[in-house]
C-alpha positions in Angstrom: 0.0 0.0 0.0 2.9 2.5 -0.4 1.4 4.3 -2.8 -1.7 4.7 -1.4 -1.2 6.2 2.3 -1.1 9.4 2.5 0.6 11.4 -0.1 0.9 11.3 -3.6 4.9 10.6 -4.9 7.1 11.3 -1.8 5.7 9.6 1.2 5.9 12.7 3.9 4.8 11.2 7.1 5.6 13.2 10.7 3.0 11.6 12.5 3.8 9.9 15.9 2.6 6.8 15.3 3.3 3.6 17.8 3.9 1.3 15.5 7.0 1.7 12.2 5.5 3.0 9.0 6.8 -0.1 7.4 4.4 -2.4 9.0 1.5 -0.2 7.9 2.4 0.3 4.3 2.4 -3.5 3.9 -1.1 -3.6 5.3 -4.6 -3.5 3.5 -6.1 -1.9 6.8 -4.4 -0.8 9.5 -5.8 0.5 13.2 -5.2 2.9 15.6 -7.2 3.1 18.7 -6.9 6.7 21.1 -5.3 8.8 18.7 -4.7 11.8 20.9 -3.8 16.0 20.4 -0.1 14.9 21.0 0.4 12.5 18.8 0.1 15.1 16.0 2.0 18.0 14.9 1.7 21.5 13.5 0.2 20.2 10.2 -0.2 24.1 8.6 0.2 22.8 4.8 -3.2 20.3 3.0 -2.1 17.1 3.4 -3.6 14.7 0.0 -4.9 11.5 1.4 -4.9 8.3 -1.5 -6.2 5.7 0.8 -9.9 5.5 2.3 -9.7 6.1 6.1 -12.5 6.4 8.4 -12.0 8.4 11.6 -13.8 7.9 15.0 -13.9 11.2 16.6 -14.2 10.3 20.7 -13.7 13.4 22.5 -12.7 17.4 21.5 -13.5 18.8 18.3 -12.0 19.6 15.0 -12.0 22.0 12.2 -10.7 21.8 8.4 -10.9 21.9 5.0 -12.0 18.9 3.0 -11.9 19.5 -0.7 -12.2 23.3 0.1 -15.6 22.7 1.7 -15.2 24.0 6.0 -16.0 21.5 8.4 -16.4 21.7 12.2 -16.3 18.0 13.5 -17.9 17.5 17.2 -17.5 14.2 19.3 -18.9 11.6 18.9 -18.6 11.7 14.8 -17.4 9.7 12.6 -15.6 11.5 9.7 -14.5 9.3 6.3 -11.8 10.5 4.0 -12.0 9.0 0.5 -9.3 8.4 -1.6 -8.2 11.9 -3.5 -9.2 13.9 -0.9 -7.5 16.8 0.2 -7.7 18.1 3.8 -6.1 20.9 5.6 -6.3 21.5 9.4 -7.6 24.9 10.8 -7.9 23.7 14.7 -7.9 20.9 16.9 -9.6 21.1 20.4 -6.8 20.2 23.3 -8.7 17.4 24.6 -9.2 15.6 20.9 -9.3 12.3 20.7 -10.2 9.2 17.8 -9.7 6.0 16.6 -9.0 5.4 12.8 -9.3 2.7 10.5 -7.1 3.2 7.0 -8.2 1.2 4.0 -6.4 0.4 0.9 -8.4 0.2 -2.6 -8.0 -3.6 -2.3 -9.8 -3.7 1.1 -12.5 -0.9 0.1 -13.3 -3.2 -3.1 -13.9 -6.0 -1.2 -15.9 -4.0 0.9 -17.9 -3.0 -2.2 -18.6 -6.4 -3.3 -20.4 -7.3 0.1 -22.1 -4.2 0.7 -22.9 -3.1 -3.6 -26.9 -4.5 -2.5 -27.2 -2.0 0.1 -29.1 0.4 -0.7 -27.8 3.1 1.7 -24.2 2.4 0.5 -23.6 4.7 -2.0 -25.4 7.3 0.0 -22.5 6.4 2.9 -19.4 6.7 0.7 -20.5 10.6 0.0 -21.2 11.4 3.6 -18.1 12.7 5.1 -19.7 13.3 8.2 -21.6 11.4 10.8 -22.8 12.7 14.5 -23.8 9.8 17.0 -26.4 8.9 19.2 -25.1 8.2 22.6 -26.1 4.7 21.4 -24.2 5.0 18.0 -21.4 5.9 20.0 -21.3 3.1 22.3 -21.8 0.3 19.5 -18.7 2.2 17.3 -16.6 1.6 20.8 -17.4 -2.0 20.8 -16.8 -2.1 17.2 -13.3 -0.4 17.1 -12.3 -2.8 19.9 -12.8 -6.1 17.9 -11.0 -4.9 14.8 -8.4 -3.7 17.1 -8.1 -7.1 18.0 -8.5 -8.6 15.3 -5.8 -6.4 13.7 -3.4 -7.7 16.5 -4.0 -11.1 15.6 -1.0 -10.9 13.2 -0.6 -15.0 13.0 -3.8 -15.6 12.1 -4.0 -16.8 8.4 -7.1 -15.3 7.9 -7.4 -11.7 9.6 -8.1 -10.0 6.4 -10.7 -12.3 5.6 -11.9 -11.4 9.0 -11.3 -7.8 8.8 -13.4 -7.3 5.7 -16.0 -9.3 7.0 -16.6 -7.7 10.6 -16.3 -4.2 8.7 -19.1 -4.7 6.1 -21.1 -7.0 9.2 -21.2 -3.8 11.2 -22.1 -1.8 8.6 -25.1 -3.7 7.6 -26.2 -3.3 11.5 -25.9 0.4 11.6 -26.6 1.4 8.1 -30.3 1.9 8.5 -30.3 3.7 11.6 -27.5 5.7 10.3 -27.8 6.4 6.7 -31.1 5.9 5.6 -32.1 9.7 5.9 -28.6 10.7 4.6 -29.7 12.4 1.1 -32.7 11.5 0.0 -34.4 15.0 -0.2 -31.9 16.3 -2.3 -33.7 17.8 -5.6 -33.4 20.2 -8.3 -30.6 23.0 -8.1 -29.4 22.2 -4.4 -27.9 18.7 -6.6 -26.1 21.0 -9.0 -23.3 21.7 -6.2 -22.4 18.6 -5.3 -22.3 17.5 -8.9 -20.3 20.1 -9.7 -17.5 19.5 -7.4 -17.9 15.7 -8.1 -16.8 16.9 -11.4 -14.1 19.6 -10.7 -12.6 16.3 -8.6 -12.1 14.5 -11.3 -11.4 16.8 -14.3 -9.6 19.7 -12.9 -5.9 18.6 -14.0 -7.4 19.5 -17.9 -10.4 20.7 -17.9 -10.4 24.4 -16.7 -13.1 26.3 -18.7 -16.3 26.7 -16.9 -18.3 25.6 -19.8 -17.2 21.9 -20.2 -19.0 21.9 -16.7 -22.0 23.2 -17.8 -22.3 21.1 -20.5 -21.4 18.2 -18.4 -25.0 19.3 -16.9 -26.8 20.3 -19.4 -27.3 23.6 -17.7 -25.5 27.3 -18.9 -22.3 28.4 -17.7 -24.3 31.8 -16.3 -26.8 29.7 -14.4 -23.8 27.2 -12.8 -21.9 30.3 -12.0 -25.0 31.7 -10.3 -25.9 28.4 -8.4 -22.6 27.8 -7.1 -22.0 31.1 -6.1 -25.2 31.3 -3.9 -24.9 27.5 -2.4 -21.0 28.8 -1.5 -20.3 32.0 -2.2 -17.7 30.8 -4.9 -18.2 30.8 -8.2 -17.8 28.1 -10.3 -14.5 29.5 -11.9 -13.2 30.4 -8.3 -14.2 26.7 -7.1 -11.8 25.3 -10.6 -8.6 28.1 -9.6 -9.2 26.5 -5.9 -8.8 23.3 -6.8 -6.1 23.8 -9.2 -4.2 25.7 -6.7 -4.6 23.3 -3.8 -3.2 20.6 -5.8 0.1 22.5 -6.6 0.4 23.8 -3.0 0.3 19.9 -2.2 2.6 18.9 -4.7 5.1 21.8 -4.5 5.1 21.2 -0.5 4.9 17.2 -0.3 6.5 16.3 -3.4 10.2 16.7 -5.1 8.6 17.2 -8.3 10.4 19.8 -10.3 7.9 23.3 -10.6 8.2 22.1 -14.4 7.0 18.5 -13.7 4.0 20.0 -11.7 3.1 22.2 -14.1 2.8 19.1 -16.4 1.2 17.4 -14.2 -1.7 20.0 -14.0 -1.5 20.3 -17.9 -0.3 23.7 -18.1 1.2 24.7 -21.4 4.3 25.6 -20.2 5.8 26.7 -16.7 5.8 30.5 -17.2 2.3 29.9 -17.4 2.0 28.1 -14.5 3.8 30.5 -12.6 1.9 33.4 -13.5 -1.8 31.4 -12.8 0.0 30.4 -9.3 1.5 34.2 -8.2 -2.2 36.1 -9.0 -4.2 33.5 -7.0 -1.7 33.1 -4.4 0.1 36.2 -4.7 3.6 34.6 -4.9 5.9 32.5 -7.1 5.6 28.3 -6.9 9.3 29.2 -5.6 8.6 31.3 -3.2 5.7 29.4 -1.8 7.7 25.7 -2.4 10.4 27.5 0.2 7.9 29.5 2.0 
């Protein structure tokens, strides 16, 4: 799973963690129970996640960025992080506390096979956020403690058999009571956000011309601009430049990647162009920032 933890390229990984980072990049899951404040440094620069993880927020409170969008977190939550997702940490409560699961693809399409029936699954995978019932959070406790168990269980032949399977069994026991509600009144324009990032996400890299997104859904560049900007007081050009720019801050701070390469890599035709799209968002050079 080395390619998948974390960060993109250069694996940049300060985070105390009790175990070697060795043992968890040859791991298709891998646990960590009471995750605490002090156990995590000054992250000021978005960090780009490529595995799944699911966090279980036990105590304190948390705010961040994911994918641009501002989140305040409140124990007891759960809080999933899909693949691709870029976060960046605003402020974390003294007393904060979780326990985290991470998933490589492998394990999250196994998962998929066993849950694809479900009917609230897709619904699940696009809810980042979760607050619990006193009774939620109890049966995530239990839940957390068997896979922690079972994680520890390193001679057992079949622990990733068991893994996937107690993961997708609790799911089907909490799904209704937890995601049944999640979505289901969305109509009409309030959809045309969350399409509309779904898209940016996965076409930003070329496609930077707010039309292809509007024709993408069938509605006017005019009317998408509108939308977006009333839903989120960005535009839909602004919520392109924001993406594009959040992916070079993560590449030009977690990567070695020449400011050439990343400019390639965000198919810009050359890197005086780059430079110049990066300076009048950010107001300085990829240099200066990259050494910032």
């Amino acid at each position: 799973m080395a390619s998948d933890l974390l960060y993109n390229s250069e694996l940049i990984y300060n985070i105390k963690l009790e175990e070697s980072v060795s043992s968890i990049l040859e791991s298709d899951f891998w646990v960590l129970t009471d995750f605490s404040i002090a156990m995590l440094p000054s992250l000021k620069s978005p960090i780009k996640f490529s595995s799944h993880v699911s966090i279980f927020l036990t105590k304190g409170a948390i705010e961040a960025d994911f994918d641009l969008m501002s989140h305040r977190i409140q124990a007891p939550a759960i809080l999933n992080i899909r693949s691709g997702q870029i976060i960046q940490i605003k402020n974390i409560s003294e007393d904060f506390k979780c326990s985290f699961i991470v998933m490589s693809k492998r394990f999250v399409n196994n998962l998929f096979i066993l849950l694809k029936d479900c009917r609230t699954f897709i619904s699940a995978t696009h809810n980042r956020t979760l607050r619990l019932t006193s009774d939620l959070d109890s049966k995530f406790h239990k839940f957390y403690e068997h896979i922690n168990t079972i994680f520890k269980e390193k001679e057992n032949p079949y622990c990733y058999q068991a893994m996937v399977l107690t993961v997708s069994a609790f799911y089907m026991e909490i799904a209704a009571e937890c995601f049944d509600q999640t979505g289901n009144s969305i109509t009409g324009n309030s959809r045309i956000p969350d399409k509309f990032i779904t898209l940016v996400q996965k076409y930003f890299k070329k496609e930077r011309l707010l039309k292809f997104y509007a024709d993408q859904l069938k509605i006017t560049s005019k009317h998408l601009s509108r939308t977006m900007k009333a839903a989120t007081g960005f535009s839909g050009v602004e919520w392109i430049e924001r993406y594009v720019i959040l992916e070079a801050k993560v590449l030009l701070k977690s990567t070695n990647l020449s400011i050439q390469q990343i400019a390639d890599e965000l198919n810009f035709p050359s890197q005086s162009f780059f430079g110049k799209y990066f300076k009048k968002i950010v107001g300085m050079s990829p240099k200066e920032f990259r050494n910032s």
